[in-house]
N, C-alpha and C positions, 0 to 999 in steps of 0.2 A: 581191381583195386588192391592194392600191396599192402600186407599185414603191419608193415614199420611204419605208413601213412597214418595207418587210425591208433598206432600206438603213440603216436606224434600226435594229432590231432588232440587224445585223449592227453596229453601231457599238458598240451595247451590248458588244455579247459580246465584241466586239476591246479596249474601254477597260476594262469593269467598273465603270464610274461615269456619271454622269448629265450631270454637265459637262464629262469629258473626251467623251464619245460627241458631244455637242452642238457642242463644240469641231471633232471630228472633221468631223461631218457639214455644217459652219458653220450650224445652225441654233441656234435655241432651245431652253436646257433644257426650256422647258415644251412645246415643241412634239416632240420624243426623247419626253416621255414621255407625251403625248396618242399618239402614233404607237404605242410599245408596249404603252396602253391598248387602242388599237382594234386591233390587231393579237389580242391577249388574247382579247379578246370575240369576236372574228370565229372565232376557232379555237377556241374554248372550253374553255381552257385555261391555267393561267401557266405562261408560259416563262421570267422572271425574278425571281428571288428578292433582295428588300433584306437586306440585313445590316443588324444594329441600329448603331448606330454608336457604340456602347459596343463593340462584338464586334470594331470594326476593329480592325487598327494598321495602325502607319503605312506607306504607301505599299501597302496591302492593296488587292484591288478591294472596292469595297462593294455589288456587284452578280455578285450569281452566276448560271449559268445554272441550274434544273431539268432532270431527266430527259427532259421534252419538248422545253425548249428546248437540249438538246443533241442531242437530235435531229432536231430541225425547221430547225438550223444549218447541215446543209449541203443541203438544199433549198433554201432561204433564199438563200444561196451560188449555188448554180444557175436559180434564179428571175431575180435580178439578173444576172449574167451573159448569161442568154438574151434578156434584154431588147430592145427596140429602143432607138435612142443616142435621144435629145430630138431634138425635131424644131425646126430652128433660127425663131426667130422671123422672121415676115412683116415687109417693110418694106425687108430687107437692111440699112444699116448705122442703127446705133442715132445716136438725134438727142438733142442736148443740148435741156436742160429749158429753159423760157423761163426770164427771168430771170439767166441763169446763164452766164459765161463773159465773151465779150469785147466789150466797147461798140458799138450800131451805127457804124457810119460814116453820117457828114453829108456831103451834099455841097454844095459852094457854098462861101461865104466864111463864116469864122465874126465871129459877133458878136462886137462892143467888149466889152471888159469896165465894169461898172460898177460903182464902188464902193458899197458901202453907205452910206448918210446914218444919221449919230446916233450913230455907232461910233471 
């Protein structure tokens, strides 16, 4: 079971929507709900229920939890928690992308300017 699933999962069940959760979690809607896809499957089980959105009103969640998914919430809860923190990337300080940032330096004299001819 993959640590971004039940942190996904738990987004879910804090927002009750699909783009606040995603919001939350700064990923992608579509990636919040691939997450509680495989999350589903892996437990074989749903944990969250869509509301039709006919059924909403306004400022309702449109995501509910299930019996299971209220109780597999605070496992869920304590899986994350026990976690180990990420393990910081090799390299030590992150390097700017070519391309990008501030002009080489030249050294030497620089060239005359020349005008264009025809102009």
């Amino acid at each position: 079971m993959d640590i971004d699933w039940l942190k996904h999962f738990l987004a879910i069940s804090d927002e009750g929507d699909y783009s606040r959760a995603a919001n939350a979690a700064h990923v992608s809607r579509a990636t919040i709900q691939a997450s509680l896809a495989a999350l589903e499957a892996e437990r074989g089980e749903q944990l969250v229920h869509e509301t039709e959105p006919a059924e909403v009103e306004a400022g309702a969640p449109s995501l509910t939890l299930t019996p299971a998914g209220i109780a597999f919430r605070p496992e869920a809860r304590a899986r994350v928690a026990a976690a180990p923190p990420p393990a910081p990337k090799a390299g030590g300080k992150a390097k700017a992308s070519k391309g990008r940032g501030r002009a080489p330096v030249v050294k030497g004299e620089p060239k005359p300017f020349k005008k264009r001819q025809g102009r």
